[in-house]
N, C-alpha and C positions, 0 to 999 in steps of 0.2 A: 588750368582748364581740364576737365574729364570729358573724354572723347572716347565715346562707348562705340564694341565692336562685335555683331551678329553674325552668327552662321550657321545656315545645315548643313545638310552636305546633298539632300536631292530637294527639285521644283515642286515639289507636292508637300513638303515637309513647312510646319508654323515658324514666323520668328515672332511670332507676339507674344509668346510667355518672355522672351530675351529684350527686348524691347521694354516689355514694361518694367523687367528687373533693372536695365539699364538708366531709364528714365527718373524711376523713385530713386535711384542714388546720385541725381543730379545731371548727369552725362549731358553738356550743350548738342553735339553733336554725335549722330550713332549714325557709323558704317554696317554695309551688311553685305553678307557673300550668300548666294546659292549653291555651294561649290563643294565640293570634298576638299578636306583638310590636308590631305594626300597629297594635292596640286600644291605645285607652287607661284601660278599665278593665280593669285587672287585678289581681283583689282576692286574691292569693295576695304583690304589689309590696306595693299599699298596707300588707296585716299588716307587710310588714317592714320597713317604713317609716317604722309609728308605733313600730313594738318599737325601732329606733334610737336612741340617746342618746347624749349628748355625749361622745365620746374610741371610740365602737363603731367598726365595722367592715363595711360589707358586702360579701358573698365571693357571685362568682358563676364558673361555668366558664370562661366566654368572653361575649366583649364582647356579642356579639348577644342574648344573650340576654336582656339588661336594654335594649334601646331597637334600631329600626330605623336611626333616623336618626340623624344627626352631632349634629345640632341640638336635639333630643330627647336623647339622651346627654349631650349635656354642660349642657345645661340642669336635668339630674339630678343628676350630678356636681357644678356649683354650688350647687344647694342644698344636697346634703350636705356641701357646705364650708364653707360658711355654720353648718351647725350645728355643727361640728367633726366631723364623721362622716368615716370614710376610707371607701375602694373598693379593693376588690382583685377581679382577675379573674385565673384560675386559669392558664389556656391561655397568654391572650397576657400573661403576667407584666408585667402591669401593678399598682401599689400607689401611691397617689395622697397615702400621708401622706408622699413625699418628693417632692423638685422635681422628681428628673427623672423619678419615676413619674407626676405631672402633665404633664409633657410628653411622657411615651412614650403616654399615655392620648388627648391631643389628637391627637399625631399615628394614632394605630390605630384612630379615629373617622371622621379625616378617608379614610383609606386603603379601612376597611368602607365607608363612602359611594360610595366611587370605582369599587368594586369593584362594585357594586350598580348603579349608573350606567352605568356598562361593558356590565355583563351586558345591562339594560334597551335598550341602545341597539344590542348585537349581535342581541338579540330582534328588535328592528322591522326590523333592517336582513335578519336572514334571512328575514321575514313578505313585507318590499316584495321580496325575489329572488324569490321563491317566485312572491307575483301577479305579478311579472312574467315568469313563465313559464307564467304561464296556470293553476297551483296556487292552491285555495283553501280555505284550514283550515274549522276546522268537521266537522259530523260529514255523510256522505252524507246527501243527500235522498233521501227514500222514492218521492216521484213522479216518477220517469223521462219521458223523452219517451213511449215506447211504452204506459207508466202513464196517459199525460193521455191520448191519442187512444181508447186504450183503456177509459177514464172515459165520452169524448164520445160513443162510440159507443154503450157500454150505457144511459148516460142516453139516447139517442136512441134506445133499440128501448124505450123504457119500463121500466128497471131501478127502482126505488126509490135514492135515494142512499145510504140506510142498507146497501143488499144492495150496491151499487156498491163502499162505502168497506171493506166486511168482505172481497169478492172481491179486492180488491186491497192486502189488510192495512194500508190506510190508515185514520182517525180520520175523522168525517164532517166535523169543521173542516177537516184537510188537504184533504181533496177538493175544500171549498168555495174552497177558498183558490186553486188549482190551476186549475180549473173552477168560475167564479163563478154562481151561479144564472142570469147574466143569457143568461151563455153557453151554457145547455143548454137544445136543442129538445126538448120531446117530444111 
C-alpha cells in the first residue's frame, strides 16, 4: 500500500500541489501536517506511521518535507527499513526499495543539509557585513535622540509621564526605559 504524506510548515501555506502529486502516484491514503518540519511532533507523520506495514510504502513530494535534517532523515528512513517499509519521494525521485535508490536517498540528504548550512552561514556573514558598515537589523526604534531630550524636558517643566509617553506616541515602559525615573527632575 502507498500512504502519501503532506506538509508545510505555516496555515496560510497550499497542500494541493502535494496532494495532487501524491494522489497521481496512487497513494490510498495521504496524511498531512501544518507544521514546521523542525517539530518533532507532528501528528498528521505519526498517523502515517502507524498505518505503515510491512512490504507498505511511504510517498512524500520532496525530501524536505518529511525531516529538516540529514540526521533526522535517515534516522526515519532506518527505521522504516527495519520494518520493511520503502520511501519514495516524488520530486527528487528517490525509491529506497532498491540499492541505488538508498544510495541516491543518503546522498540528497547529505546535499539538503549542505544546502541549509550554506544558506545559514551566507546569513551571518551578510548580518557581520552589514554591522560592519554601521547597519543594524531589527525594527527602528521609536525613541529618537530628539524624542529623549524632548521626554527630559517635558518631564522637567512637570509633564506627567503618562501625558509625556502619549505626546510622543511612546508606551510608558519605553519612556522609562529611555528616560529612567532616576533621570528625571521635576
Amino acid at each position: 500500500m502507498l500512504i502519501g504524506y503532506a506538509r508545510v510548515s505555516t496555515q496560510d501555506q497550499n497542500l494541493e500541489l502535494q496532494f495532487s502529486a501524491l494522489n497521481k502516484m496512487g497513494c490510498e491514503k495521504i496524511y498531512q501536517d501544518k507544521i514546521s518540519g523542525a517539530k518533532n511532533n507532528r501528528p498528521g507523520l505519526q498517523q502515517a506511521l502507524e498505518e505503515l506495514r510491512n512490504g507498505d510504502t511511504l510517498v512524500v513530494w520532496k525530501l524536505d518535507r518529511l525531516g529538516r535534517t540529514v540526521k533526522g532523515l535517515i534516522d526515519l528512513i532506518n527505521q522504516l527499513h527495519e520494518k520493511d517499509i520503502h520511501f519514495k519521494s516524488i520530486t527528487d525521485n528517490v525509491d529506497t526499495s532498491t540499492p541505488s535508490g538508498r544510495f541516491f536517498f543518503h546522498m540528497m540528504a547529505s546535499l539538503a543539509q549542505m544546502e541549509r548550512e550554506l544558506t545559514a552561514e551566507r546569513t551571518k556573514a551578510g548580518l557581520a557585513t552589514a554591522k560592519s558598515q554601521g547597519r543594524i537589523g531589527g525594527r527602528k526604534r521609536k525613541m529618537t535622540k530628539s524624542k529623549i531630550e524632548s521626554a527630559k524636558k517635558l518631564l522637567a517643566s512637570g509633564m506627567s509621564p503618562k501625558d509625556v509617553a502619549r505626546n510622543l506616541g511612546v508606551s510608558i515602559p519605553t519612556l522609562y526605559r529611555w528616560v529612567p525615573a532616576s533621570e528625571q527632575t521635576s
